[in-house]
N, C-alpha and C positions, 0 to 999 in steps of 0.2 A: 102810453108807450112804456115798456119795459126796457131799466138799465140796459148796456152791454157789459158783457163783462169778458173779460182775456185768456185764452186758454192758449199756450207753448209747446211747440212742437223741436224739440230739442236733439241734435244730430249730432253727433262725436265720432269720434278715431281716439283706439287707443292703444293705437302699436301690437296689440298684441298677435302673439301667431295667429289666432281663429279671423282676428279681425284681418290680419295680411292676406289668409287665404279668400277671405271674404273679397277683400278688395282685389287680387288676382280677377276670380269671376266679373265682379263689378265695372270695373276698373273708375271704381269710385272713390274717394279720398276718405269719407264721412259714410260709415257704413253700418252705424246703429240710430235706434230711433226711439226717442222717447217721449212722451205726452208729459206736463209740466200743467198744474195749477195755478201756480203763482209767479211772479214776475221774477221772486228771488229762489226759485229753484230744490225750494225744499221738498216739496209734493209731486215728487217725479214718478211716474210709474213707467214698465216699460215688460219684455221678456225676456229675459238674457242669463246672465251669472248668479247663482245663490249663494256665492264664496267668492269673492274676488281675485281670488286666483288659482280659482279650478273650473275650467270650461265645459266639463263636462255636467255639471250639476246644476241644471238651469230649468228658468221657468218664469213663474210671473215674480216680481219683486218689485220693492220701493226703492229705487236707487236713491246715493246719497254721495253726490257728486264734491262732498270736502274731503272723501276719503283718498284717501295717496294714491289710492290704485290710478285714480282720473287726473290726479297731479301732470301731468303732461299731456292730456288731452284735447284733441285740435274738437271743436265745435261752432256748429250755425244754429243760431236760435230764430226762429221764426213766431211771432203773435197773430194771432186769430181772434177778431172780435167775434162776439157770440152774443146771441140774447142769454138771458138771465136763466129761464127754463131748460134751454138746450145746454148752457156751464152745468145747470143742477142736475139734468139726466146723465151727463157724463161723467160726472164727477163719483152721481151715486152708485154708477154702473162699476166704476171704478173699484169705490168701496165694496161696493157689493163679493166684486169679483175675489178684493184682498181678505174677505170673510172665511172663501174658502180656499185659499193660497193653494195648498197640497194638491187640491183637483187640478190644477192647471199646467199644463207641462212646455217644452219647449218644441215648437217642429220642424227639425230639420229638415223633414221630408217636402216639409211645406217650401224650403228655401228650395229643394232641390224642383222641383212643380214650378217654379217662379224660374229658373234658370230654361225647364224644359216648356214652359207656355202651358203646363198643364195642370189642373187644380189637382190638389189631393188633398181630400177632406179626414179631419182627423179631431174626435170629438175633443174638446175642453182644452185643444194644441193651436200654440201660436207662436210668427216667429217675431223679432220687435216689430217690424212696419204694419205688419198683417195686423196685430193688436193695435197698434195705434192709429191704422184706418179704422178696426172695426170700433173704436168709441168712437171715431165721427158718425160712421154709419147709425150708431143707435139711438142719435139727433137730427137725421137726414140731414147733417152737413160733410160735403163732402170735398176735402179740400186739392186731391187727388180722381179724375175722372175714370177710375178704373176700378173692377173689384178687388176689395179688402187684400185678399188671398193675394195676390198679383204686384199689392202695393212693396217696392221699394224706398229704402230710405233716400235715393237718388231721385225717387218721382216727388217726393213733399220736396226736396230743391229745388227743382224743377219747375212746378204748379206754384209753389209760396216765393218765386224770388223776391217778390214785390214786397212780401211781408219780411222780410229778414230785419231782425234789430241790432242784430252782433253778429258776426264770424271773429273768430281765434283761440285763444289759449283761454279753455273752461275756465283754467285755476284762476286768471285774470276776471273772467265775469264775476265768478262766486264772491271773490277779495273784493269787485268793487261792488255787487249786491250788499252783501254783508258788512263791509265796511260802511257803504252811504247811511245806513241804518240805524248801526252803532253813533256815528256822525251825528246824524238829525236827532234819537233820543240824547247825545248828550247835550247840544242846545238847546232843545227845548228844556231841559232840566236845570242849563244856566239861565233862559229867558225866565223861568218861573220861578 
């Protein structure tokens, strides 16, 4: 039997206008979506901002949620057990994807298709939920019962309540991920 191992699907609001207008359509609180490696949040990918505060300039990225921009950021973290192989194809799919950054762009068009019920395909374009269904999909795990294209960040709420670990103020998770850690290596280096 192969380990399980954790994959995070990480949901925020961050005040900003794109995101207000977003949640207007929505009328969702939490209206970006990102896919998380690790438990403490460093390994986040998702599609969104290439500059944290210019909305236009977007695509695939590593987010790095100590950055101020997320300093008041409301978020629900949801965890996913996995086997070992399906963490590995997603992860690599991931990487893969971050190799060639440039090809990948943001689709708005795609949000607007997801408002009207209608797909609209657009090669190497994605918008955050749409990306972050499609690395479930390319493990056949599917944590959302709906295609990729269609998925909102309000449907992983929805489908994962069960799995939620946290709701509130990002800045709060990150401080105590990061702090517990700081914590345990400094005991251990007084234990030893």
């Amino acid at each position: 039997m192969t380990p399980n191992q954790n994959i995070y699907i990480v949901l925020t609001g961050t005040g900003t206008a794109f995101s207000g207008l977003i949640k207007w359509f929505t009328k969702a609180e939490l209206n970006h979506a990102s896919i998380a490696f690790d438990n403490e949040l460093r390994e986040v990918y998702s599609f969104g901002r290439k500059k944290a505060y210019n909305p236009f300039l977007a695509g695939l990225i590593r987010e790095d949620f100590v950055h101020p921009f997320y300093s008041s950021a409301d978020c629900a973290i949801y965890q996913l057990r996995v086997s070992k192989p399906e963490y590995e194809k997603m992860y690599n799919h991931v990487k893969g994807m971050m190799q060639h950054q440039d090809r990948y762009k943001y689709h708005l068009l795609g949000l607007i298709g997801v408002l009207l019920n209608v797909k609209i395909d657009r090669e190497d374009a994605y918008f955050c939920s749409h990306f972050v269904a499609s690395v479930f999909e390319k493990s056949a795990v599917h944590p959302v019962a709906k295609p990729s294209c269609f998925v909102t960040p309000e449907d992983f709420a929805s489908s994962l309540y069960a799995h939620k670990i946290f709701s509130g103020k990002l800045s709060y998770y990150m401080h105590r991920t990061h702090g517990m850690k700081g914590l345990n290596k400094e005991r251990t280096e007084e234990v030893v």
